[in-house]
C-alpha positions in Angstrom: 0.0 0.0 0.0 1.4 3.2 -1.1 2.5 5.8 1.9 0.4 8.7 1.4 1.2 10.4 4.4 2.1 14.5 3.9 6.0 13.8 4.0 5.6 11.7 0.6 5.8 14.9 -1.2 8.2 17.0 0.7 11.2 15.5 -0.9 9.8 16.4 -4.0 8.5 19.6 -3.1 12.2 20.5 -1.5 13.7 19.6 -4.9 11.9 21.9 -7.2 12.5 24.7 -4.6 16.5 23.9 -4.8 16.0 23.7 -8.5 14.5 27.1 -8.3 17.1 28.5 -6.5 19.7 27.8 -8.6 18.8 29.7 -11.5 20.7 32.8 -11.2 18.3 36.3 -10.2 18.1 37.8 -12.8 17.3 34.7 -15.1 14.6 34.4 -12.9 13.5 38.2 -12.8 13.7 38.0 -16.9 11.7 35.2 -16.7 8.9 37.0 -14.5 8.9 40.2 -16.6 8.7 37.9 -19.9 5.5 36.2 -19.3 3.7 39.1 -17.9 5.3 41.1 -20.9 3.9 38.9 -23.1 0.1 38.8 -21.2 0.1 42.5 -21.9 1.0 42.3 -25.1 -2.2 39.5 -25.7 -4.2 42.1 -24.5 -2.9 44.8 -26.5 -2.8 42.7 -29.3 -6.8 41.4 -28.8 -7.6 45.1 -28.0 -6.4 46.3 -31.1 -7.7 43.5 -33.1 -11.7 44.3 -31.6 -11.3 47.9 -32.3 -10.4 47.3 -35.8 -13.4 44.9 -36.2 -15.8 47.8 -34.2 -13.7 51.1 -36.4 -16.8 51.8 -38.0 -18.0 52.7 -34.5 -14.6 53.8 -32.7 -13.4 56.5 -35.6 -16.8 58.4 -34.8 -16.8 58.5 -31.3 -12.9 59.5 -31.6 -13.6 62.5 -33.8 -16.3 63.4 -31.7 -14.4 63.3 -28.4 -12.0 65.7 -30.0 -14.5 67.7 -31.4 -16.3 68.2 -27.9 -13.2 69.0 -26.4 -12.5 71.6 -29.1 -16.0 73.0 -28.3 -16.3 72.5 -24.3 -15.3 76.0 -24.0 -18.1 77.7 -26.3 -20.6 75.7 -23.7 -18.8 76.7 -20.9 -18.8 80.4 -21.5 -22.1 80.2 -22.0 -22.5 78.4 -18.3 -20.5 81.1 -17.0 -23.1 83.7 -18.0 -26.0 81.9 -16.4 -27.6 80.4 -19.5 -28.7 77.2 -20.1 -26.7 74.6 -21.2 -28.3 73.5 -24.1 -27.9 77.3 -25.9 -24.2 76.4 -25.6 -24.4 73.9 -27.2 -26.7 75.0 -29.9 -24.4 77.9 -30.4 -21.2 75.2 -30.6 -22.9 73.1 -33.3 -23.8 76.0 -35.4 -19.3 77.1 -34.9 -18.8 73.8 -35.9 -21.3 73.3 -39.0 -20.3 76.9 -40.5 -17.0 76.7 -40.1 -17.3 73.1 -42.3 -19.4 75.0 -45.0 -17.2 77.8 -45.0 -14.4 75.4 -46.1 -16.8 73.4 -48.1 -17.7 76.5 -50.0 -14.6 78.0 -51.0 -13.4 74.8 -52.0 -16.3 74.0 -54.3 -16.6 77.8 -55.6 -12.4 78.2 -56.6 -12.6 74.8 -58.3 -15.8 75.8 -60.2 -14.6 79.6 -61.0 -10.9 77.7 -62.1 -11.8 74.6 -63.5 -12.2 75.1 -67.2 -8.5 77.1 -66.6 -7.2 74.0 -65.0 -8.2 71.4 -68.1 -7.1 73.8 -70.6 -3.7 73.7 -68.7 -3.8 70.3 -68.6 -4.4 69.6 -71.9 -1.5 71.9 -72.8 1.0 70.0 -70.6 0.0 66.7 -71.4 0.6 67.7 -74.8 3.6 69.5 -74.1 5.0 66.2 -72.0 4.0 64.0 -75.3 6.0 66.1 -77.2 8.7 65.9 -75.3 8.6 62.4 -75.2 8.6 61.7 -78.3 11.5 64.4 -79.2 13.8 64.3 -76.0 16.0 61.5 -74.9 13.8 58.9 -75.1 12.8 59.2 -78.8 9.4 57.6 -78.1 7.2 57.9 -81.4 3.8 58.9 -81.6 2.7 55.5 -82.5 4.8 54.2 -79.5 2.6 56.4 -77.2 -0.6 55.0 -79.1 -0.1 51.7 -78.9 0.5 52.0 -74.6 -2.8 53.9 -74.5 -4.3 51.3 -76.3 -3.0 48.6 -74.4 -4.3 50.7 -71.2 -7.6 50.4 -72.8 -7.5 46.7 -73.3 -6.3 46.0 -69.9 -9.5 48.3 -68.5 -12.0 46.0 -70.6 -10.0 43.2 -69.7 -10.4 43.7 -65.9 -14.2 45.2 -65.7 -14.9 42.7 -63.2 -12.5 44.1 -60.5 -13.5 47.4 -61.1 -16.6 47.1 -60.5 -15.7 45.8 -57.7 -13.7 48.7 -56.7 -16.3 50.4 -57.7 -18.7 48.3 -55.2 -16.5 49.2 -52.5 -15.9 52.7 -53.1 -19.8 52.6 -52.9 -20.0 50.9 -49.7 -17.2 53.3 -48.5 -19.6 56.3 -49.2 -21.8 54.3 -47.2 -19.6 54.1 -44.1 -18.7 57.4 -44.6 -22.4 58.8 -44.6 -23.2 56.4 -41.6 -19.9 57.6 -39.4 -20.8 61.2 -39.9 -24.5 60.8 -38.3 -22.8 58.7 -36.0 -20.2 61.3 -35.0 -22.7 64.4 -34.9 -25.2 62.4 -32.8 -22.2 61.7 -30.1 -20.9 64.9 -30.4 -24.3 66.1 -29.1 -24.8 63.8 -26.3 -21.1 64.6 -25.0 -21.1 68.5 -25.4 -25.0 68.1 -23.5 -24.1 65.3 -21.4 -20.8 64.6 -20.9 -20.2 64.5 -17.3 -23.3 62.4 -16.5 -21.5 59.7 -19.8 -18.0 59.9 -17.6 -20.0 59.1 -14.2 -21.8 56.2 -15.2 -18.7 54.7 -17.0 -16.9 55.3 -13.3 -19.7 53.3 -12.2 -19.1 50.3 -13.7 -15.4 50.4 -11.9 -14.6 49.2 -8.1 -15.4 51.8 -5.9 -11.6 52.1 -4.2 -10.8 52.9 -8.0 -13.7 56.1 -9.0 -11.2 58.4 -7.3 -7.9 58.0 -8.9 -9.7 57.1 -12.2 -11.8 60.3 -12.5 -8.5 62.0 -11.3 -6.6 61.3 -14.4 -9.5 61.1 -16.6 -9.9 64.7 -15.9 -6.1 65.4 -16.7 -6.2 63.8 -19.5 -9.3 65.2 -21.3 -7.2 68.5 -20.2 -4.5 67.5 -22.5 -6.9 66.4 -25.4 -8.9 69.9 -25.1 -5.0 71.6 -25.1 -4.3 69.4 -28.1 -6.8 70.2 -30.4 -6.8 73.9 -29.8 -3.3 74.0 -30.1 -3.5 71.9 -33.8 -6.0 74.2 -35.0 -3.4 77.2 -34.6 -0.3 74.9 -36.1 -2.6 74.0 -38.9 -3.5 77.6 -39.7 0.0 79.1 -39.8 0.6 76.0 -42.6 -1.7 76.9 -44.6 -1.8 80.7 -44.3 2.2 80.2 -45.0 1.8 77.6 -48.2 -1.5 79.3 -49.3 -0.4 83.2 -49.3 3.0 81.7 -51.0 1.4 79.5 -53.9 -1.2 82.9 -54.1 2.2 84.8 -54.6 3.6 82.7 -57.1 0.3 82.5 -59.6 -0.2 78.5 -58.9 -3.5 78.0 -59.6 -6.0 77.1 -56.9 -3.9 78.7 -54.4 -7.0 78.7 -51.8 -7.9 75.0 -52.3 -4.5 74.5 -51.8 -4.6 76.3 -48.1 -7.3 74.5 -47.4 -5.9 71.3 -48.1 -2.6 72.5 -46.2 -4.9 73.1 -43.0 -6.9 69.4 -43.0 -3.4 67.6 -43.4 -1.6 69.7 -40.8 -3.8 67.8 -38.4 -1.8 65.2 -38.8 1.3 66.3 -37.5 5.0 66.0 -39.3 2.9 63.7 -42.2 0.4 65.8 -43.0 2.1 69.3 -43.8 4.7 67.4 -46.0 1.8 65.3 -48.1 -0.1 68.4 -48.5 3.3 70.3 -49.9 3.7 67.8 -52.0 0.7 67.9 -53.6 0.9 72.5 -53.7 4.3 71.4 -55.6 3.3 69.4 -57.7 0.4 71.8 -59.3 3.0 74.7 -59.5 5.7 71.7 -61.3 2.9 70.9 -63.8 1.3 74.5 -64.2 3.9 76.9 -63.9 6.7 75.0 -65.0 9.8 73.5 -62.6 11.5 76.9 -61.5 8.0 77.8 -59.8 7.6 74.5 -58.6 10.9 74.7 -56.9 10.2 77.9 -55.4 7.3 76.6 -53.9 9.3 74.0 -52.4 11.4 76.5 -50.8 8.5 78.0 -49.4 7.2 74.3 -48.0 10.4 73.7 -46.3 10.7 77.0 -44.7 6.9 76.2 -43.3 7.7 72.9 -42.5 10.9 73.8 -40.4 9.1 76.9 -38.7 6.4 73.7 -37.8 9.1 71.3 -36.6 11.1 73.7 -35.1 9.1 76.8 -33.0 5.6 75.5 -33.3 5.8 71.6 -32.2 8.0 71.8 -29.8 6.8 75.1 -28.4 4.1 75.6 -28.3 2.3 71.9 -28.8 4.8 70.6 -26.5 4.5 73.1 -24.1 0.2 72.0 -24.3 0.8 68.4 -24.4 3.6 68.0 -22.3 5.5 65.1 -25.2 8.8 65.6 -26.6 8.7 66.0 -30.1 10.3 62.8 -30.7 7.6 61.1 -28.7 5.1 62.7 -31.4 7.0 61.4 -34.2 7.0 58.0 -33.0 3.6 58.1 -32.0 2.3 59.7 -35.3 4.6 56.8 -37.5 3.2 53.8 -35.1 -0.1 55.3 -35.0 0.2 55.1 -39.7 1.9 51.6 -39.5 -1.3 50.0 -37.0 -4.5 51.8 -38.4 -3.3 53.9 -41.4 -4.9 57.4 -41.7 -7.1 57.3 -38.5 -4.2 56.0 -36.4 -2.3 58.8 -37.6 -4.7 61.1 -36.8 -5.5 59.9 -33.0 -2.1 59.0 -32.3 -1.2 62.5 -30.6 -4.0 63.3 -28.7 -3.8 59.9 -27.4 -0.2 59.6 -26.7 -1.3 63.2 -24.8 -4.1 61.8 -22.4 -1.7 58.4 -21.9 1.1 60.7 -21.1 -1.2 62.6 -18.5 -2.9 59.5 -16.8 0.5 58.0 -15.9 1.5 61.1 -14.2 -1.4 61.5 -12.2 -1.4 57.8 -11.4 2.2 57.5 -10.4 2.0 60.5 -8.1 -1.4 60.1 -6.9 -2.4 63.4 -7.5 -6.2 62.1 -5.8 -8.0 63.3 -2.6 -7.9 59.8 -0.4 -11.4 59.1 1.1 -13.4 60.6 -1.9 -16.2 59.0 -4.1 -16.8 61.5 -7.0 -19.9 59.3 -8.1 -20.9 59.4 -4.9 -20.8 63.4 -5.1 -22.2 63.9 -8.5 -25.5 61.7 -7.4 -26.0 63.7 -4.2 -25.7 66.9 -6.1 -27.6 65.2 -8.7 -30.7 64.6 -6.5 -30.3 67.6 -4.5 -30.4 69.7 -7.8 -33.5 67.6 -9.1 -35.0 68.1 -5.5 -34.6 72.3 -6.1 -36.1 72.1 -9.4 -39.3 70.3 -8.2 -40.0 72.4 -5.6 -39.4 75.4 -7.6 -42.1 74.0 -10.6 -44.4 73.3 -7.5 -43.8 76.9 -6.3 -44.3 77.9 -9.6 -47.9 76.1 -9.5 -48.9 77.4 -6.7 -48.1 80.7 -7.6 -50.1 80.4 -10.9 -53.5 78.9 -8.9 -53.3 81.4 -6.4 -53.0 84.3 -9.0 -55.9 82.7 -11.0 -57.9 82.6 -7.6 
């Protein structure tokens, strides 16, 4: 009969213990930081993998976070002055949807007073460039240049099929793109009227020892997101007042399109400014010929380095508290995980991380303190005040019509 007393296992038990202690420390402290490296990175990695399944949904509620903190203020000062809420945030909507038609507008009205300019100028240079292939370097012969257009036609008929489909998907795109926009409007209102009664009930769903230090650095980071995209409108102005006014200056055509192309690129810092160059160059390179063009490049870089040099680091580093390099590193990640969007978010995100770490690592958080505790009790005490001023009110309209 087998012993199976307690001490059957303490030999064994005593040998994996000596065989633990003779791995060196710092094997064994690698080994502990390795497997809960790679749990976080699981998570990361499963986190990132359900928001790109749910972008459809996240992208909206992203622009519309930074768009209420863009706006917060326009509600606020209107709080300040004693006047409802809601004709803040009336007031920040209307900001918000004529500023977008203002941009809209000019856009669509320069490219319809300059478009039949543009194709003639087109025309002219891709003439000019077929003449100068087929009489520069390359000797290319008219009926060279035929015969690849006609090739280009055959391979279109050829593939129909996938463009349609391309086609399909661009539809389905529009799609997306209508359903975000309702989607980010319709959160943009609910946060800019309800915001803080959102945050609360999302602390609810938390421990309770954890509302305090959670609301804490919530707060300081929807700080830093608000700085952020006040700051970015400012950086993204002085781009495109500088490449604007300077393609203006130098005759390129469609210098105010430009500008405002300049100023929805700058938003995404570093990459932005230089795409949106790049694309002011190239209309002055096929318009006004290459000594224009490079001109215009001079003007770009100078822009660029007054953005890379006094505005980034000053002043958005000074709002958002991360070293430039941090930005560039969080703008390229952000464009290698989730393209355009990650781009985009990578800042402002990097901004509120970079503020919730601080607050959480020096516990900048009154001990002892629910705040969703607080903001009920003030809650019902302000929906107690309100009742008994209607029922005032009542009674002041009977007894009148007594």
């Amino acid at each position: 009969m087998a012993d199976t007393s307690p001490q059957s296992g303490a030999p064994e038990a005593e040998t994996d213990r000596n065989a633990a202690q003779e791995l060196p420390l710092g094997v064994r402290v690698a080994a502990a930081w390795s497997w809960r490296l790679i749990a976080i990175g699981l998570a990361c990695a499963a986190l990132l993998w359900l928001i790109a399944q749910v972008r459809i949904i996240v992208i909206p509620v992203l622009i519309a976070i930074l768009l209420t903190a863009l706006l917060e203020p326009i509600v606020r000062w209107f709080e300040r002055r004693g006047m409802p809420r809601w004709m803040g945030v009336v007031a920040a909507l209307l900001t918000l949807i004529a500023s977008v038609t203002l941009l809209v507008w000019l856009i669509v009205s320069q490219f319809r007073n300059g478009f039949d300019d543009v194709a003639a100028k087109a025309e002219t240079s891709l003439q000019g460039a077929l003449a100068w292939l087929e009489s520069g370097p390359f000797g290319i012969s008219a009926d060279k240049i035929q015969g690849y257009l006609d090739q280009g036609l055959k391979a279109i008929q050829d593939h129909q099929s996938e463009i349609w489909s391309g086609a399909l998907g661009i539809a389905t795109g529009a799609g997306h793109f209508i359903t975000g926009s309702l989607l980010t409007l319709f959160s943009l209102i609910f946060l800019l009227f309800d915001g803080k009664r959102i945050w609360f009930w999302v602390l609810g769903f938390l421990p309770k020892s954890a509302h305090a230090p959670v609301d804490t650095a919530g707060r300081a980071g929807w700080v830093s997101v608000g700085q952020y995209a006040r700051v970015q409108i400012l950086v993204a102005l002085v781009n495109a007042i500088g490449i604007g006014v300077g393609s203006a200056l130098l005759g390129v055509p469609l210098a105010v399109p430009i500008g405002i192309l300049v100023f929805l690129g700058s938003f995404i810092p570093f990459l932005g400014a230089i795409t949106t160059g790049a694309v002011a160059v190239f209309v002055s390179l096929v318009y006004n010929g290459p000594i224009n063009a490079l001109i215009l490049l001079i003007v770009v870089i100078l822009v660029h380095q007054l953005e890379s040099h006094v505005l980034q680091p000053l002043i958005m580093g000074n709002a958002v508290q991360v070293h430039p390099l941090g930005v560039v590193l969080a703008v390229a990640t952000g464009a290698l995980l989730a393209g355009i969007p990650g781009a985009l978010f990578a800042v402002p995100i990097a901004a509120a991380a970079n503020s919730v770490v601080n607050v959480l690592a020096h516990r900048r958080w009154e001990s002892g303190r629910d705040p969703v505790d607080d903001f009920h009790t003030l809650e019902k005490r302000t929906r107690l005040v309100k009742q008994r001023a209607r029922h005032a009110a009542r009674l002041g309209r009977r007894n009148g019509a007594a």
